[in-house]
C-alpha positions in Angstrom: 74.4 102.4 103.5 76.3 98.8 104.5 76.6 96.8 101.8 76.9 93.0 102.4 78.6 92.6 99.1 81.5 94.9 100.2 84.4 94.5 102.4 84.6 96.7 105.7 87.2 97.1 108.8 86.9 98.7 111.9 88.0 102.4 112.0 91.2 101.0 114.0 91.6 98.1 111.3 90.0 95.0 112.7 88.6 92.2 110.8 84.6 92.2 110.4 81.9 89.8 109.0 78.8 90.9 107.8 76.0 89.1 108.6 73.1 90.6 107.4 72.0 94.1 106.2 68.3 94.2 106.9 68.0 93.9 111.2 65.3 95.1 112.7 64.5 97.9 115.5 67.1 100.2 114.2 70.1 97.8 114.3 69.9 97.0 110.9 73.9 95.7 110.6 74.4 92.7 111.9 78.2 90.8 112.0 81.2 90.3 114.6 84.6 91.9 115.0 87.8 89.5 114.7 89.5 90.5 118.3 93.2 90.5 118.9 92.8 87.2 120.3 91.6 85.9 117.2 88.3 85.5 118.9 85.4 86.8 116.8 83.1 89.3 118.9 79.7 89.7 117.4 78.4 93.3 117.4 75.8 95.4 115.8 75.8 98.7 113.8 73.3 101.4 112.4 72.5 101.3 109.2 75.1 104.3 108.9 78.1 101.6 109.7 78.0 103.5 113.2 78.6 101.3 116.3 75.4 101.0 118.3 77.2 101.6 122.2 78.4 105.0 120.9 78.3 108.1 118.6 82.1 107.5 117.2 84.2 104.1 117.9 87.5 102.4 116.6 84.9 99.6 116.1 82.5 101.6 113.4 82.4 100.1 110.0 85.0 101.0 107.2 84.9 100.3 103.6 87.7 98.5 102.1 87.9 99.6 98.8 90.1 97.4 96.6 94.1 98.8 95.7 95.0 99.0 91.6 98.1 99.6 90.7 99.7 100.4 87.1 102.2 101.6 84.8 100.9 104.4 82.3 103.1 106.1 80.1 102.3 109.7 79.5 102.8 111.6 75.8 103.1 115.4 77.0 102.4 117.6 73.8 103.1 121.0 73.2 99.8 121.8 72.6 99.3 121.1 76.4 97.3 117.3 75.4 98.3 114.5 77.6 97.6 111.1 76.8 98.4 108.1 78.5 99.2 105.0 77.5 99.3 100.9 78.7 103.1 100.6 77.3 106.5 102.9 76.0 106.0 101.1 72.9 102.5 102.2 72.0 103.2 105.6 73.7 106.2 106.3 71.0 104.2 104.6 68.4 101.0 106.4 68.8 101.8 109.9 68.7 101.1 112.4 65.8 104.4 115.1 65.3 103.0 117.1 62.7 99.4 117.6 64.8 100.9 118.2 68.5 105.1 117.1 68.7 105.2 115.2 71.2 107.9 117.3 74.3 107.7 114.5 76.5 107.4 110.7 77.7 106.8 110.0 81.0 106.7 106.9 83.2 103.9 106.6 85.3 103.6 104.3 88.9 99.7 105.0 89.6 98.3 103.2 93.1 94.7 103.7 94.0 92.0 102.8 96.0 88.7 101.7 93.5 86.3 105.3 93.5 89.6 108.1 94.1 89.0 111.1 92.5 84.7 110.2 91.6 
């Protein structure tokens, strides 16, 4: 289901404005397609994000999920535990030798799309 509220592209990447989510007579999306041009070309979807003109387009809705990045630092322990943690400082600090020594620290770059992995 199209949800006003999000962001969406075109399977190929295009720009696209939403107009409204609730059309009726089985074209429920309703928005317009920024064109190469810069032109915007209004169009109209299922409610599926599926172009109406055809059963799969470059021009069917996409969700944009929004990108996170960040730094974790990982305590490896030799009882197999991992945890991770927002800085080195609070990863060194906060681990417990005579419960699970610690046999590793390890950096972290983590970039994701919002949902990966649910």
């Amino acid at each position: 289901m199209i949800d006003k509220s999000k962001i969406y592209r075109t399977r190929d990447g295009r720009e696209v404005r939403i107009y409204a989510t609730d059309g009726g007579g089985g074209t429920a999306i309703h928005g317009a397609i920024k064109e190469c041009s810069g032109r915007w070309r209004q169009e109209s979807w299922w409610s599926n994000g599926q172009l109406i003109s055809s059963s799969q387009s470059d021009s069917d809705l996409i969700e944009v999920r929004p990108r996170h990045k960040r730094t974790v630092w990982l305590n490896v322990h030799v009882n197999r535990s991992v945890i991770a943690h927002d800085l080195k400082e609070e990863a060194d600090k906060l681990f417990c030798k005579d419960v699970a020594p610690r046999i590793a620290c390890i950096k972290v770059e983590l970039d994701f799309a919002e949902g990966d992995g649910l």
